[in-house]
Backbone and ligand atoms as CSV (ligand in chain L), in Angstrom:
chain,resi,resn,atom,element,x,y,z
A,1,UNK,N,N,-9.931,23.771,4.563
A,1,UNK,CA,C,-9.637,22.590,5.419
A,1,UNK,C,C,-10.798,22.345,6.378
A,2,UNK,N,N,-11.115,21.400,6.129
A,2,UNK,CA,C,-12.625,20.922,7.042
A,2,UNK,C,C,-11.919,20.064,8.390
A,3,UNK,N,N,-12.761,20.176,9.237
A,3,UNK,CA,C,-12.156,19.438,10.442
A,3,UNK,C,C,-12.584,18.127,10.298
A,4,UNK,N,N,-13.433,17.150,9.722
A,4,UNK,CA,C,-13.731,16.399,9.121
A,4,UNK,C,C,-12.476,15.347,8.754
A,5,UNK,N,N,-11.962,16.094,7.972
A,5,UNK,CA,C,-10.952,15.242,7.245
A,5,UNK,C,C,-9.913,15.176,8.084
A,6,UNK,N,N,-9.581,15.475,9.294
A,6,UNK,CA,C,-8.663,15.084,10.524
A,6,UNK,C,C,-9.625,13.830,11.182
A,7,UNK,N,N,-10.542,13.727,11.269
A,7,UNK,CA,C,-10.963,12.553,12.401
A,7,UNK,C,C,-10.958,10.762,11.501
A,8,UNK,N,N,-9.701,10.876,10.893
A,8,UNK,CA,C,-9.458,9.334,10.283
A,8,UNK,C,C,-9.053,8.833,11.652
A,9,UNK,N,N,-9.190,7.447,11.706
A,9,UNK,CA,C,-8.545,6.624,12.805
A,9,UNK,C,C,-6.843,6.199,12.298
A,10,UNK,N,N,-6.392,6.694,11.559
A,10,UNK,CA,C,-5.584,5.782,10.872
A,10,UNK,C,C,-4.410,6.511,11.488
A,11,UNK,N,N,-3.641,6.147,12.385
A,11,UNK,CA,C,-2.457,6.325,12.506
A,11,UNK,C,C,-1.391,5.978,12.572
A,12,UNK,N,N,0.141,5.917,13.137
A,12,UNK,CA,C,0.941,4.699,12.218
A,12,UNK,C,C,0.678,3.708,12.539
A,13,UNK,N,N,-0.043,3.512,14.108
A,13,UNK,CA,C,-0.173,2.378,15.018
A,13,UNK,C,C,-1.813,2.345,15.229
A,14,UNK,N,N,-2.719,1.403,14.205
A,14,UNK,CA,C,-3.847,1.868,14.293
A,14,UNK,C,C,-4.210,0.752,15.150
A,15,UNK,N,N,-5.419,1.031,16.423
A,15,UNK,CA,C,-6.131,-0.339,17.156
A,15,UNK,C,C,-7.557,-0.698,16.670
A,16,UNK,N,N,-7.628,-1.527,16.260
A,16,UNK,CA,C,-8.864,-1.935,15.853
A,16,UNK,C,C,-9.576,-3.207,16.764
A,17,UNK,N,N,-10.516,-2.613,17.877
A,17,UNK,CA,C,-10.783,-3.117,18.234
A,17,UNK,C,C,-10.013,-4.393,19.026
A,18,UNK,N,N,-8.703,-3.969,19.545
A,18,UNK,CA,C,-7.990,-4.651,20.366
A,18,UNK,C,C,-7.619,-6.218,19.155
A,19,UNK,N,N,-7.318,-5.718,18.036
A,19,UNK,CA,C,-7.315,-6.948,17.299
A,19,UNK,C,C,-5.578,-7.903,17.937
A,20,UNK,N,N,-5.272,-6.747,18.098
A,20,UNK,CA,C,-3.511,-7.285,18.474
A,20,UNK,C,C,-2.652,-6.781,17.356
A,21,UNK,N,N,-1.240,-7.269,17.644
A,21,UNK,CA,C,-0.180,-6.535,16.704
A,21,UNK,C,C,-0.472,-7.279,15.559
A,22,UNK,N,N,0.534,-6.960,14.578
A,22,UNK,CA,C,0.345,-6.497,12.872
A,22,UNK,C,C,0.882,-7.962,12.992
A,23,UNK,N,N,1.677,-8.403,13.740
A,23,UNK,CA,C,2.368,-9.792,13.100
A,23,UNK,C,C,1.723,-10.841,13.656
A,24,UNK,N,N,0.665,-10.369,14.512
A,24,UNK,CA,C,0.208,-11.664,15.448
A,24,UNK,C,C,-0.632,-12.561,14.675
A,25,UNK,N,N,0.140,-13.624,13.935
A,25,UNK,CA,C,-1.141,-14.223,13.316
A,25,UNK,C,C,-1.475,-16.086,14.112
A,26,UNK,N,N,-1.268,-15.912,15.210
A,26,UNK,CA,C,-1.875,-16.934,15.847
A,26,UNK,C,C,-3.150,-17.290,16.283
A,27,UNK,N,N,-3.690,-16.768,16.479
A,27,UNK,CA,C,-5.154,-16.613,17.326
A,27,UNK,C,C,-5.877,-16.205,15.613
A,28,UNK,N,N,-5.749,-16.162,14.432
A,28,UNK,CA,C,-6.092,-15.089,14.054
A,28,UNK,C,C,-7.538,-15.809,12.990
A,29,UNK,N,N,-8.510,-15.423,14.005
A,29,UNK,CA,C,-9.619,-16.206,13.309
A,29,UNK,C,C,-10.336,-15.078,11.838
A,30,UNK,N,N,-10.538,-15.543,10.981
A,30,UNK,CA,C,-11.041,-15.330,9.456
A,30,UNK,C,C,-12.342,-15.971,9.606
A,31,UNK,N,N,-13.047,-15.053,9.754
A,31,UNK,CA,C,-14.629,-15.188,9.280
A,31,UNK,C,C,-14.745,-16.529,8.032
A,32,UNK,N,N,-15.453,-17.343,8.242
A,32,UNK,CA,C,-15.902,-18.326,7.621
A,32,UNK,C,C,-17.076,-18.371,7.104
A,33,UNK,N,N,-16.836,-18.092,5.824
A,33,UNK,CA,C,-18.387,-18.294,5.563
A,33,UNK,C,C,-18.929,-19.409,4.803
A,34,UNK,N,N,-19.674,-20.401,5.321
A,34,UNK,CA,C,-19.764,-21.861,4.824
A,34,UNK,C,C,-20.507,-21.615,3.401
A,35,UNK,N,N,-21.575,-20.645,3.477
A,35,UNK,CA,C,-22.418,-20.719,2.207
A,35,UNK,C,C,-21.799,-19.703,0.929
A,36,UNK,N,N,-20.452,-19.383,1.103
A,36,UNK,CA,C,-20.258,-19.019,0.230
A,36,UNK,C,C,-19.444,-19.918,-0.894
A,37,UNK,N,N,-20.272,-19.308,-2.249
A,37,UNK,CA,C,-19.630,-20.385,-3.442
A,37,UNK,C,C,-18.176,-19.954,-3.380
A,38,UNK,N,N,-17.656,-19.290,-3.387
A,38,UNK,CA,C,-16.138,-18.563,-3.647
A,38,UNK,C,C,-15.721,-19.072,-4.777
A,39,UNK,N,N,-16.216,-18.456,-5.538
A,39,UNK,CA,C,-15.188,-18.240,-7.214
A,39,UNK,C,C,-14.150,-17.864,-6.935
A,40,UNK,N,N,-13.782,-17.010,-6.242
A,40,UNK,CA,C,-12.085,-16.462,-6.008
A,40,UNK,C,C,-11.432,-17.394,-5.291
A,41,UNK,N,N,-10.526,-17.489,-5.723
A,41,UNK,CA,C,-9.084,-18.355,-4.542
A,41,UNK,C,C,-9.395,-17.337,-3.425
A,42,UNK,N,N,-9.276,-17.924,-2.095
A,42,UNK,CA,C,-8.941,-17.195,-0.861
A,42,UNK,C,C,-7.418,-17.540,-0.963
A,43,UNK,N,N,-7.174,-16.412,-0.288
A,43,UNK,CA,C,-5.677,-15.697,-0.412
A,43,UNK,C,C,-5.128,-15.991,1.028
A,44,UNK,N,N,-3.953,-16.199,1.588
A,44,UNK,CA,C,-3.929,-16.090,2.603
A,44,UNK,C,C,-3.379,-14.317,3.315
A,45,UNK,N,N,-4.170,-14.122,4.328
A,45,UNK,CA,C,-4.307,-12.376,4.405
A,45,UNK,C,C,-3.025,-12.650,5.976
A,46,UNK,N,N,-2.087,-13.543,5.690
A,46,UNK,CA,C,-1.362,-13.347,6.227
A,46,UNK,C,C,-0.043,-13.049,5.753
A,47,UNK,N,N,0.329,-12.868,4.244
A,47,UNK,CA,C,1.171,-12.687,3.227
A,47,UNK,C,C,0.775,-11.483,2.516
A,48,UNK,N,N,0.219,-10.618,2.624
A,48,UNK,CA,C,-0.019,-9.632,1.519
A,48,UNK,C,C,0.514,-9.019,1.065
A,49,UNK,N,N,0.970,-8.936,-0.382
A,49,UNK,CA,C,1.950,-8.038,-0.564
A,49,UNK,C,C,2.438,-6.662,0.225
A,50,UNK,N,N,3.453,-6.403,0.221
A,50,UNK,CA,C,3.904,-4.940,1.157
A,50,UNK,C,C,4.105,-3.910,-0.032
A,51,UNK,N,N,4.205,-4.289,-1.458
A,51,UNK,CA,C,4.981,-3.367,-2.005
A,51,UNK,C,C,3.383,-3.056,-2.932
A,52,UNK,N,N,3.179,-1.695,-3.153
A,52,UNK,CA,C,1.956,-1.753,-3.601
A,52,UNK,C,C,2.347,-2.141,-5.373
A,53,UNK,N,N,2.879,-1.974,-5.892
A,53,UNK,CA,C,3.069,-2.746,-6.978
A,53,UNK,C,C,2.353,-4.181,-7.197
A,54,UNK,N,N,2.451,-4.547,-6.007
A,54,UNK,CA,C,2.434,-6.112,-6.191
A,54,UNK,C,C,0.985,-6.669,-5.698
A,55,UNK,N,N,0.238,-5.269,-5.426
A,55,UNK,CA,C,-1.114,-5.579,-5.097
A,55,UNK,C,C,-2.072,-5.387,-6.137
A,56,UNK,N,N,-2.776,-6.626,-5.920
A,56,UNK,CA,C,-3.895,-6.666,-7.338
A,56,UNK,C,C,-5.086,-6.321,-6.925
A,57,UNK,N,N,-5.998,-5.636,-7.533
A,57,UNK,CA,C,-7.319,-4.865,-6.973
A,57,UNK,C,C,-7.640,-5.829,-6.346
A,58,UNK,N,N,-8.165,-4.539,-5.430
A,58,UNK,CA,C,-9.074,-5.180,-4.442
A,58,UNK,C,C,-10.309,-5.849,-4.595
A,59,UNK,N,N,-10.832,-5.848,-6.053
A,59,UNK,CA,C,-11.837,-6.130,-5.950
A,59,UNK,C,C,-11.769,-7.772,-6.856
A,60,UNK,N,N,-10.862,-7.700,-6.840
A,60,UNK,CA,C,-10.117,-9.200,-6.972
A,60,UNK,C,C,-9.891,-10.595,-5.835
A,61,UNK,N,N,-10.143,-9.550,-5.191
A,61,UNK,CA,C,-10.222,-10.842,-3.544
A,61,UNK,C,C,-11.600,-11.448,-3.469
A,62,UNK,N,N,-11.839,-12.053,-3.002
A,62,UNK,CA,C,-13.306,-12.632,-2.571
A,62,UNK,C,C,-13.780,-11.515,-1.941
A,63,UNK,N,N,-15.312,-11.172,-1.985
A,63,UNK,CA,C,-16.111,-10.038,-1.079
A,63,UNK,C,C,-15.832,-10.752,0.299
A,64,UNK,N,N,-15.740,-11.547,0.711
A,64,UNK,CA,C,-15.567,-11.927,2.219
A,64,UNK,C,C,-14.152,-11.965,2.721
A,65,UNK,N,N,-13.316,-11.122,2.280
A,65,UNK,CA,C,-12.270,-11.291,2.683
A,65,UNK,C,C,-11.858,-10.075,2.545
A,66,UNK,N,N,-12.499,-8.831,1.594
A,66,UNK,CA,C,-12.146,-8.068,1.493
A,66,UNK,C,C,-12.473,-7.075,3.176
A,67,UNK,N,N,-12.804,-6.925,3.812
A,67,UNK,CA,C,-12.534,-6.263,5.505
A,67,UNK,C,C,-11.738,-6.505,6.079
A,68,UNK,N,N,-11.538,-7.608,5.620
A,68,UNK,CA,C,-9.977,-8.592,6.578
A,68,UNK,C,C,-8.520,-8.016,6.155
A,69,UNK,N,N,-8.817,-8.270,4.580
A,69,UNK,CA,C,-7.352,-7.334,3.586
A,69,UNK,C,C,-7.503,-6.062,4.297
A,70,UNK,N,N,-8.472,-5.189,4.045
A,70,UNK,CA,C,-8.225,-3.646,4.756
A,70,UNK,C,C,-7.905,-3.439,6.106
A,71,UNK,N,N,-8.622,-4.624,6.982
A,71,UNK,CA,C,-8.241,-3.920,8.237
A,71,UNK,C,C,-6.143,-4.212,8.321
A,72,UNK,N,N,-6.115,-5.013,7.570
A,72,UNK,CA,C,-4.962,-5.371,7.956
A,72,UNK,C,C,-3.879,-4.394,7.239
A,73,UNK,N,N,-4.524,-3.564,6.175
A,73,UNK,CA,C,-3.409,-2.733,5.247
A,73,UNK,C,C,-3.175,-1.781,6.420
A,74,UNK,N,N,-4.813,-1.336,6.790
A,74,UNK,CA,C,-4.451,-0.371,7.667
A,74,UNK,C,C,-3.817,-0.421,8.733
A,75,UNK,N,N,-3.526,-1.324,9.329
A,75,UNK,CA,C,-3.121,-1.677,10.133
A,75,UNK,C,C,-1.450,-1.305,10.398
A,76,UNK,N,N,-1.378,-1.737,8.975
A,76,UNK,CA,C,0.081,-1.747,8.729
A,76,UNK,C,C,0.647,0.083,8.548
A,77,UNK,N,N,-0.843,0.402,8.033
A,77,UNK,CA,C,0.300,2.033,7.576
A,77,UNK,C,C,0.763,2.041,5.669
A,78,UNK,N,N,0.342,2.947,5.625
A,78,UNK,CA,C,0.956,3.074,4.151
A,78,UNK,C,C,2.587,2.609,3.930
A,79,UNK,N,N,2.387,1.872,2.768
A,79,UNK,CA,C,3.902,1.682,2.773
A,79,UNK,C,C,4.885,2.400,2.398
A,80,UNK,N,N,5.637,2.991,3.635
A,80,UNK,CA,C,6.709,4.178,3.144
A,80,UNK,C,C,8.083,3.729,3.622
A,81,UNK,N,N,8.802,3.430,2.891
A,81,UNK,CA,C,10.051,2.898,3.059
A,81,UNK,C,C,10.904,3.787,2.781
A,82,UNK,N,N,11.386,4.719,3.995
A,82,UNK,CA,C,11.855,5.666,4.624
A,82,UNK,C,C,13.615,5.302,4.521
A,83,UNK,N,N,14.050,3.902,4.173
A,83,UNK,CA,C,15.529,3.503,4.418
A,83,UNK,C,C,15.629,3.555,2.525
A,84,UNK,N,N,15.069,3.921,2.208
A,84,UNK,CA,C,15.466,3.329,0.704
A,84,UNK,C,C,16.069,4.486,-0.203
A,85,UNK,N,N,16.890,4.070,-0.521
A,85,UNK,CA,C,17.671,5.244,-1.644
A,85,UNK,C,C,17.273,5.536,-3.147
A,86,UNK,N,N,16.248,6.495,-3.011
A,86,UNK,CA,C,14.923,6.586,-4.027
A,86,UNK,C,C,15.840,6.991,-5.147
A,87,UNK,N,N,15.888,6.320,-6.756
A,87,UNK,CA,C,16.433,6.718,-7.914
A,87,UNK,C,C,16.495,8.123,-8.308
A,88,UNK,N,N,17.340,8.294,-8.705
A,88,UNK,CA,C,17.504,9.617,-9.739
A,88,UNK,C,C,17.056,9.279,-11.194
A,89,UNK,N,N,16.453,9.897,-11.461
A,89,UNK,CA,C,15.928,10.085,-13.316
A,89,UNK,C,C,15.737,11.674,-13.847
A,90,UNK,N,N,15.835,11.608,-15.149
A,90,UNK,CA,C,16.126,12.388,-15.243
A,90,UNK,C,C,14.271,13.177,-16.237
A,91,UNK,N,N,13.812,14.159,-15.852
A,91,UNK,CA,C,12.560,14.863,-16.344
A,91,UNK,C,C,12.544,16.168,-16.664
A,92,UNK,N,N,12.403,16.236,-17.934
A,92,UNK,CA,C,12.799,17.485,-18.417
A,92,UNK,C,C,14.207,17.812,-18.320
A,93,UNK,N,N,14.819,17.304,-18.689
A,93,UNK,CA,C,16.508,17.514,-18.434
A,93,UNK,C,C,16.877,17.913,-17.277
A,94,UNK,N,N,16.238,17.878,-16.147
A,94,UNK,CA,C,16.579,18.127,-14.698
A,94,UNK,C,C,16.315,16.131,-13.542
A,95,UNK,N,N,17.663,16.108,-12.959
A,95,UNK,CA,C,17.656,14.942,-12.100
A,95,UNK,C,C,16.572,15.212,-11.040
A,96,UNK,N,N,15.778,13.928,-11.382
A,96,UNK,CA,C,14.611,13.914,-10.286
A,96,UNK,C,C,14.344,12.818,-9.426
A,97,UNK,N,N,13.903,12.939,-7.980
A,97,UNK,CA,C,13.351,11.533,-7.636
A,97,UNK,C,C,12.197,12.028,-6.404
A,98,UNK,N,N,11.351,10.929,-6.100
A,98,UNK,CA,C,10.883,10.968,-4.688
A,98,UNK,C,C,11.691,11.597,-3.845
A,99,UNK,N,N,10.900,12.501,-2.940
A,99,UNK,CA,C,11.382,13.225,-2.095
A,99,UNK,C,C,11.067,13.065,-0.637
A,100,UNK,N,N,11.282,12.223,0.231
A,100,UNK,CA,C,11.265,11.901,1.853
A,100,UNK,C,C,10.008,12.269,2.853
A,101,UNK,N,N,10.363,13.609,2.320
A,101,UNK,CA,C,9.796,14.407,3.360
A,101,UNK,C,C,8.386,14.476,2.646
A,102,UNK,N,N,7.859,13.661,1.579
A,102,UNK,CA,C,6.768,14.238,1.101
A,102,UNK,C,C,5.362,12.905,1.987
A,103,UNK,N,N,6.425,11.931,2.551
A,103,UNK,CA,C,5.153,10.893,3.825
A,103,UNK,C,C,4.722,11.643,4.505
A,104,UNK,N,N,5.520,12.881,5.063
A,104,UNK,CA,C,5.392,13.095,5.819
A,104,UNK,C,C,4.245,14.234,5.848
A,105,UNK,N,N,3.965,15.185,4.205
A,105,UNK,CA,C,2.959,15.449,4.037
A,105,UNK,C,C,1.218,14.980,3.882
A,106,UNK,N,N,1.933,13.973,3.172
A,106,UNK,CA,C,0.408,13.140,2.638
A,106,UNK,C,C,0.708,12.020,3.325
A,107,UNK,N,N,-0.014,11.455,4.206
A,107,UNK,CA,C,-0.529,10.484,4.615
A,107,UNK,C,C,-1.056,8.773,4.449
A,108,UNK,N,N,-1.227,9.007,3.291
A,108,UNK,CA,C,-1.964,8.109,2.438
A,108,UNK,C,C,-0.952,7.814,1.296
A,109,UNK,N,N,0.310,8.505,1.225
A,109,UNK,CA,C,0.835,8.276,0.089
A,109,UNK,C,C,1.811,6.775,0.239
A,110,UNK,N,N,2.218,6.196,-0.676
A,110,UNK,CA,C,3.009,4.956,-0.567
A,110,UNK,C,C,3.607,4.755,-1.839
A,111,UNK,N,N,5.189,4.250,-1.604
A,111,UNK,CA,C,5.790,4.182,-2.397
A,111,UNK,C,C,6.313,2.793,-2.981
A,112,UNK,N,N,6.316,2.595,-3.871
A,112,UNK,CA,C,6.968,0.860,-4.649
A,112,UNK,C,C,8.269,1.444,-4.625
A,113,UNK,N,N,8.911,0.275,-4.026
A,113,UNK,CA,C,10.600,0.160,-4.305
A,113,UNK,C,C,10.766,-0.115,-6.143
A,114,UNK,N,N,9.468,-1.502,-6.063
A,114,UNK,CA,C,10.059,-2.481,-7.548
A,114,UNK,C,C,9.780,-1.383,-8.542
A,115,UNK,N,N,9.198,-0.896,-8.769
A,115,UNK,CA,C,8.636,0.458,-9.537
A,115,UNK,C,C,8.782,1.587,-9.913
A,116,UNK,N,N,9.368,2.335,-8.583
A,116,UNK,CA,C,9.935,3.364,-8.560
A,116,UNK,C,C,8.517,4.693,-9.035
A,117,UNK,N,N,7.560,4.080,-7.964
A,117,UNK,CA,C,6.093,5.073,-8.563
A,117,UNK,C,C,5.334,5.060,-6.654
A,118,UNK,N,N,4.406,5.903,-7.155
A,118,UNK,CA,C,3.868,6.226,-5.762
A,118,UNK,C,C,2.324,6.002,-5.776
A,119,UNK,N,N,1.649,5.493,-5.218
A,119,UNK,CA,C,0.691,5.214,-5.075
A,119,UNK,C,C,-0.017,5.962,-3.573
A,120,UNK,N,N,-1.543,5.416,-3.456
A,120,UNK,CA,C,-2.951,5.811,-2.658
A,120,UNK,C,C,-3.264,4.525,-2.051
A,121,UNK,N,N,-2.694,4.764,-0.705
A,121,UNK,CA,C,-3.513,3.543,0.208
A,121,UNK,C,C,-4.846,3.663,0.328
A,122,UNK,N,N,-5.432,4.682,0.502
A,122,UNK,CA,C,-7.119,4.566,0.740
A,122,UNK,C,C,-8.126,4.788,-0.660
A,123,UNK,N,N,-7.202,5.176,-1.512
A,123,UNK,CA,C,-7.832,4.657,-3.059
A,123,UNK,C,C,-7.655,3.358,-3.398
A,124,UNK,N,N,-6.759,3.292,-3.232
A,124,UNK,CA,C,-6.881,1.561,-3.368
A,124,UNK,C,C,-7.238,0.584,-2.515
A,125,UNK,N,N,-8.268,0.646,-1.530
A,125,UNK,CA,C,-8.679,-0.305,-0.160
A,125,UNK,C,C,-9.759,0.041,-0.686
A,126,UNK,N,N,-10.595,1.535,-0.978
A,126,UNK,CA,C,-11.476,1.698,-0.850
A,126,UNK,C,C,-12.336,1.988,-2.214
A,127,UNK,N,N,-11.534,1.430,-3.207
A,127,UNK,CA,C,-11.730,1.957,-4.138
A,127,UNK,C,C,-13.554,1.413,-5.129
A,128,UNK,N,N,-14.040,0.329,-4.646
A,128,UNK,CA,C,-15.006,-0.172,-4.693
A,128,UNK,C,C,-16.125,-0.105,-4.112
A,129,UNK,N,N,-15.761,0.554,-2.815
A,129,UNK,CA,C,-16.998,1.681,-2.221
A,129,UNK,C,C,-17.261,3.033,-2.391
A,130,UNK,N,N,-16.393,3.579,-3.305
A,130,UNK,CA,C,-16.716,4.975,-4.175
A,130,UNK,C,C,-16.532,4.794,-5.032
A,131,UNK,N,N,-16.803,4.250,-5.991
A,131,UNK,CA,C,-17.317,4.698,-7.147
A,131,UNK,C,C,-16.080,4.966,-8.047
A,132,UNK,N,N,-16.092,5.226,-9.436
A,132,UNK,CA,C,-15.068,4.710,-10.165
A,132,UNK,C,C,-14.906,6.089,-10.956
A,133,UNK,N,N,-15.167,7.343,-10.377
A,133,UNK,CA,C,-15.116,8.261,-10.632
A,133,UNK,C,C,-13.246,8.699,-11.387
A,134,UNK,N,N,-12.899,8.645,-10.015
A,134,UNK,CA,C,-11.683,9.018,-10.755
A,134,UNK,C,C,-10.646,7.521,-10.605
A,135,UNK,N,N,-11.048,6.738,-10.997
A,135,UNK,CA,C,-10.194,5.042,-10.964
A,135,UNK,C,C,-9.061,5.460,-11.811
A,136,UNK,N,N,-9.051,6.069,-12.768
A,136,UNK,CA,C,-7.674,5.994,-14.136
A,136,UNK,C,C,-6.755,7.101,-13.387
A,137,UNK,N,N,-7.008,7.553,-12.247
A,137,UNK,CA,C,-5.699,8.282,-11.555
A,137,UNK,C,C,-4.656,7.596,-11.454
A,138,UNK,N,N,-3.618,8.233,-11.458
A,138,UNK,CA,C,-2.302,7.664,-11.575
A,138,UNK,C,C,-1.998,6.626,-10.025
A,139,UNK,N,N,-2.167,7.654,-9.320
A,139,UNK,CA,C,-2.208,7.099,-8.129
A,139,UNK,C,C,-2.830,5.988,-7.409
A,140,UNK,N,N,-3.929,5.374,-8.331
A,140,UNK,CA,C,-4.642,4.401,-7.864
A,140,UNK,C,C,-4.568,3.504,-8.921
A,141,UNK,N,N,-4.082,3.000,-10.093
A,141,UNK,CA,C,-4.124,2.265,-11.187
A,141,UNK,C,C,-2.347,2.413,-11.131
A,142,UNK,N,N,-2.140,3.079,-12.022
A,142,UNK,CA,C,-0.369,2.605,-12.594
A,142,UNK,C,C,0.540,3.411,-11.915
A,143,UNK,N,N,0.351,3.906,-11.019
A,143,UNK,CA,C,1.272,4.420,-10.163
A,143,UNK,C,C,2.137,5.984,-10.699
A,144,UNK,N,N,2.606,6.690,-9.954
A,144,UNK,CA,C,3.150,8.278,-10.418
A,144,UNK,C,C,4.035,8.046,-10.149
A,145,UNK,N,N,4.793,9.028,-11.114
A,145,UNK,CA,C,6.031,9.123,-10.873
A,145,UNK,C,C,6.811,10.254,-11.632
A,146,UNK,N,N,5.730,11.102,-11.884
A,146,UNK,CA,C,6.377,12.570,-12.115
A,146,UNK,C,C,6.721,13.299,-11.344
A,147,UNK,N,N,8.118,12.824,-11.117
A,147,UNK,CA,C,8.465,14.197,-9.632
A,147,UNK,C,C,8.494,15.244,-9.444
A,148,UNK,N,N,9.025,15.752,-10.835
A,148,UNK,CA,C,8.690,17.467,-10.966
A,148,UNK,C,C,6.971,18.049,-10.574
A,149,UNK,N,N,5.552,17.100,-10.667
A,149,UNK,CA,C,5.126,17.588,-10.348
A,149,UNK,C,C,4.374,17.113,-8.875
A,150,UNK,N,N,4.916,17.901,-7.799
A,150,UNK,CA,C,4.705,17.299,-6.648
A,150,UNK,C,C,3.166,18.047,-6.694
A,151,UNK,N,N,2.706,18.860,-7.230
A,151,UNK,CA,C,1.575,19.548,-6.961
A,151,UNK,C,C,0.161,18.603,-7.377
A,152,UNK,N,N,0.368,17.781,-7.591
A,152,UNK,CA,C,-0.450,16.585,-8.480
A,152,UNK,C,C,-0.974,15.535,-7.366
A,153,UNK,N,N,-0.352,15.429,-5.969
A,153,UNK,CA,C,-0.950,15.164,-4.779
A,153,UNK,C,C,-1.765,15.953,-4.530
A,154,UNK,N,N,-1.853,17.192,-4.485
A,154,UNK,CA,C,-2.740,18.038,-3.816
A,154,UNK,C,C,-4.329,17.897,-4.757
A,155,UNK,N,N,-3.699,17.574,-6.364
A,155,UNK,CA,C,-4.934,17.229,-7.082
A,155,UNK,C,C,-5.886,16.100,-6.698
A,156,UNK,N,N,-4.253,15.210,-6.183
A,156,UNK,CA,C,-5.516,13.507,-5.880
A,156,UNK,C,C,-6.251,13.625,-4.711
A,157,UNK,N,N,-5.832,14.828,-3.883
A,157,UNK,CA,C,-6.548,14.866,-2.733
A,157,UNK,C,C,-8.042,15.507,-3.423
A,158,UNK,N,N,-7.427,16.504,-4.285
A,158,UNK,CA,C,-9.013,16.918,-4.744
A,158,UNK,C,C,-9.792,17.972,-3.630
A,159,UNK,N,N,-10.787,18.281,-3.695
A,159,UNK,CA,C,-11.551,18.553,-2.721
A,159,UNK,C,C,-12.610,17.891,-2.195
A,160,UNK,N,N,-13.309,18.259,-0.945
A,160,UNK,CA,C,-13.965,17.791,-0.045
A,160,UNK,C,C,-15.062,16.248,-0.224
A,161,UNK,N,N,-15.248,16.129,-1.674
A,161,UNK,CA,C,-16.280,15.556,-1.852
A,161,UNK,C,C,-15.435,14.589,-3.214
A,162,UNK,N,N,-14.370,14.658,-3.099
A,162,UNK,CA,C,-13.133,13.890,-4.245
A,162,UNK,C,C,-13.496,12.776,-4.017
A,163,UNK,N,N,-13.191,11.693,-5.070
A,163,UNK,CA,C,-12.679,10.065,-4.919
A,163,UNK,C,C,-12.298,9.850,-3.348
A,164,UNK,N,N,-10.787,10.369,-3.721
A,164,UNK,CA,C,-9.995,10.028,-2.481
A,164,UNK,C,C,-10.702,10.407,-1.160
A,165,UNK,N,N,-11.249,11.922,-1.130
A,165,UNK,CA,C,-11.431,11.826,0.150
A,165,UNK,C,C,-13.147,10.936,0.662
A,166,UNK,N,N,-13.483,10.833,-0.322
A,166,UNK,CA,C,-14.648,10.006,-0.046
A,166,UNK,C,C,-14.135,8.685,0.315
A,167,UNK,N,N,-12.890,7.931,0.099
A,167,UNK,CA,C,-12.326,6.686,0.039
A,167,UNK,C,C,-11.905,7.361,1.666
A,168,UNK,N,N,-11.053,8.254,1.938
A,168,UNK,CA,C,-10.590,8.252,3.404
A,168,UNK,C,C,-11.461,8.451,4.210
A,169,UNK,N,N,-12.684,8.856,3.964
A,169,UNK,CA,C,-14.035,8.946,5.106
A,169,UNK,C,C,-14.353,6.998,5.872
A,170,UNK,N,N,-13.962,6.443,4.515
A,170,UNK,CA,C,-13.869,4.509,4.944
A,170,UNK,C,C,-12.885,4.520,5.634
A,171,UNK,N,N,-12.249,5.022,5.564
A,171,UNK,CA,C,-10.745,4.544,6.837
A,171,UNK,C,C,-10.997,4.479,8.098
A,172,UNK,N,N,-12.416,5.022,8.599
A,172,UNK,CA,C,-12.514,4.729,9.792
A,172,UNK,C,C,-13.605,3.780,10.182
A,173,UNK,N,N,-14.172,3.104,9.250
A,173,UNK,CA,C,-15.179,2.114,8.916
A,173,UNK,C,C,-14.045,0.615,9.095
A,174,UNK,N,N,-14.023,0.062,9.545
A,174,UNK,CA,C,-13.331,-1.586,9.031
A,174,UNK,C,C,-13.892,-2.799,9.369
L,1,ZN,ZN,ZN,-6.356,8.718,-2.764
């Protein structure tokens, strides 16, 4: 354990630069950039999906919009929907599901209701500034959902110099 990997800014209530709360979208000026051609639809980054299911790479947004999407995911906190009565299925002939207490381990982890799979907030924000090393992880493409093996977080964390944690070293960049 490196002390390193504690100094993320990201906590449930992150301040960025006094931007204001998560819902404040009055004041909420978006960088304009006149000379850009924008092939991409701009999105409005006041709707973004909540459920990571429903989020389409990031590298699908316009490049000028993509700081705006992150500061604002982060902003929000991984999505862990703590009220929800996570399915039973059944793996290996034993009833399985998401387990509660496991936000409370990993940090970064987030769960789809529509899906019923778990995903990587900072693999997926950041996933275009490191490199595409490990992109076909479950956790950052089609989502997990093998519950029996909870030990398979500890893989996506990887070590020191991993995807992921190279993606959470950006978490304090926005
Ligand atoms: Zn990750």
């Amino acid at each position: 354990m490196q002390g390193t990997l504690e100094g993320f800014v990201l906590k449930r209530k992150v301040s960025f630069d006094g931007e204001g709360a998560s819902n404040a979208n009055t004041s909420n000026k978006v960088p304009k950039s006149n000379s850009t051609p924008s092939m991409l639809k701009k999105i409005d980054i006041n709707n973004l999906p909540w459920d990571p299911a429903d989020r389409k790479n990031i590298l699908d947004y316009d490049p000028n919009q993509r700081d705006e999407i992150r500061r604002i995911y982060l902003q929000r906190g991984p999505t862990q929907p703590r009220g929800h009565l996570f399915p039973i299925k059944k793996i290996a002939s034993k009833d399985r599901r998401f387990v509660i207490t496991w936000f409370d381990e990993y940090h970064w982890l987030e769960y789809s209701e529509k899906v019923d799979k778990a995903y990587c907030l900072w693999c997926y924000l950041f996933r275009d500034q490191v490199g595409r090393q490990r992109g076909s992880d479950a956790f950052v493409t089609d989502g997990f959902c093998n519950w029996n093996k909870k030990e398979r977080f500890a893989v996506h964390e990887g070590d020191i110099n991993s995807f992921h944690n190279r993606a959470h070293k950006n978490v304090k960049i926005s």
